[in-house]
N, C-alpha and C positions, 0 to 999 in steps of 0.2 A: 504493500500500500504506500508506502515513502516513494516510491518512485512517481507517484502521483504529485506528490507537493513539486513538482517538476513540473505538472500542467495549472497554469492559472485556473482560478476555481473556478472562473465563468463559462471556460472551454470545457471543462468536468461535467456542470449541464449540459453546455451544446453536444459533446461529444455522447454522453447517455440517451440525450432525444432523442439524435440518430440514431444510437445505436438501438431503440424501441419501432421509429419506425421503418429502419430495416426487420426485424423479427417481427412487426406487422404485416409485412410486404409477406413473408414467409411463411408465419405460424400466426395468423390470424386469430383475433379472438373477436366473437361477434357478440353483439350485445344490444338488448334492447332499450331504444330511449324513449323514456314517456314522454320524450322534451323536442320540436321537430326540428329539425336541421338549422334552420336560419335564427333560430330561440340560441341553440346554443354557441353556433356564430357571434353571436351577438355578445351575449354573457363570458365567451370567453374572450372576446376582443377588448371588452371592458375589463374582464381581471387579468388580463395580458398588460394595459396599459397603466395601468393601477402599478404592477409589479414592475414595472422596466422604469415606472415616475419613481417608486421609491427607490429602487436598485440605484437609479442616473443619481438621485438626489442624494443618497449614501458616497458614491464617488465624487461627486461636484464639491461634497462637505470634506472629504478626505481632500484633495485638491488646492482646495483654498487654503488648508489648513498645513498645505505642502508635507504631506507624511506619504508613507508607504501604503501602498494596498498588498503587498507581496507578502500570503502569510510566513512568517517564521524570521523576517527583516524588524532590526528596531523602529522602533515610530520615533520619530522626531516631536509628536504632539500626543497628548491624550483626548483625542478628538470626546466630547461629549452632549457635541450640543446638536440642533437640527433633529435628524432624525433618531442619532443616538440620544436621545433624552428620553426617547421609550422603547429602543430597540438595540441592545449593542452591537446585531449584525445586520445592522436593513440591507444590505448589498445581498446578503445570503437568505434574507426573507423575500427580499423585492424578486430575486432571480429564482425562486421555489414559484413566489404569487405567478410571476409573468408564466413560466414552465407551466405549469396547470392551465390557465389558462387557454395557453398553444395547445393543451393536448383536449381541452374541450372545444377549440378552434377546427381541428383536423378530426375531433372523435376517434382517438386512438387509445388502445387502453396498455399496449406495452411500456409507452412511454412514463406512463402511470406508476406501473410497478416498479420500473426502472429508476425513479424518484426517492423511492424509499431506500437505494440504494445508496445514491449520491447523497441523500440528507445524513444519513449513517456514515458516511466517509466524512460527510463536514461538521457531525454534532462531534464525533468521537476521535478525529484524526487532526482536523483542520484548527478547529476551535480547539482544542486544548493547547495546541503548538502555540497558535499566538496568543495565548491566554496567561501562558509559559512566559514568552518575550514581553505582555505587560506588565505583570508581575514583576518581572527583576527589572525593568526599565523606568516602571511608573511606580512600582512597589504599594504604600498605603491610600494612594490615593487612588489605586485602580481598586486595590479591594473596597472604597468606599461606593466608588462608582459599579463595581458589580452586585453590592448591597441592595444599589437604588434602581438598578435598569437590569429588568428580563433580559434571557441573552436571547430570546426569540421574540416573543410579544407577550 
């Protein structure tokens, strides 16, 4: 799994979605929706953009703030504020939100399962790495800040 923190986390989703709607293309799984096609076009186009506004807006606040997004790199800041004031991974929420939504966009369900993958690599691989590097970087003031802010929602 270390060989992953070699791939930015954001291509970790892109590269899983693919890798769902290939094994769609393949091993189909069919399913019925009580919901008709343009209903969930719609609902997933709205929690698609929902997810890539919080995701953009988690980087735009990391940016300003001229730090790293590179997990396992020192941060130069303890970013907190923005979106982190109730999420201390919006980047990693916003790109789960947007992902779901693309996968109610195209009505695919591998992609789906393949989700629970990626999130298991970033709750248990990702996030502890750099949680590691705030900790001895930012030391008592990050453990205040994780006191006060979910690390998901």
């Amino acid at each position: 799994m270390r060989f992953l923190l070699r791939v930015p986390v954001p291509w970790v989703f892109v590269l899983a979605y693919l890798a769902g709607v290939v094994l769609e293309a393949f091993v189909p799984i069919k399913t019925r929706h009580r919901v008709d096609a343009t209903t969930m076009v719609l609902v997933g186009a709205l929690v698609f953009s929902i997810g890539a506004f919080l995701a953009g807006w988690g980087l735009v606040t990391f940016r300003r703030a001229r730090t790293t997004t590179v997990p396992g790199q020192i941060s130069a800041e303890l970013v907190t504020w923005g979106p982190y004031s109730f999420t201390r991974n919006p980047m990693y929420v916003g790109l789960t939100i947007a992902y779901i939504g693309e996968t109610f966009i195209l009505q695919q369900i591998w992609p789906r399962i393949l989700l629970l993958l990626v999130l298991a690599y970033v709750n248990w691989v990702v996030i502890p790495l750099e949680q590691r590097k705030l900790s001895e970087t930012f030391g008592e003031e990050y453990a205040r800040y994780q006191a006060r802010v979910r690390r998901w929602l």
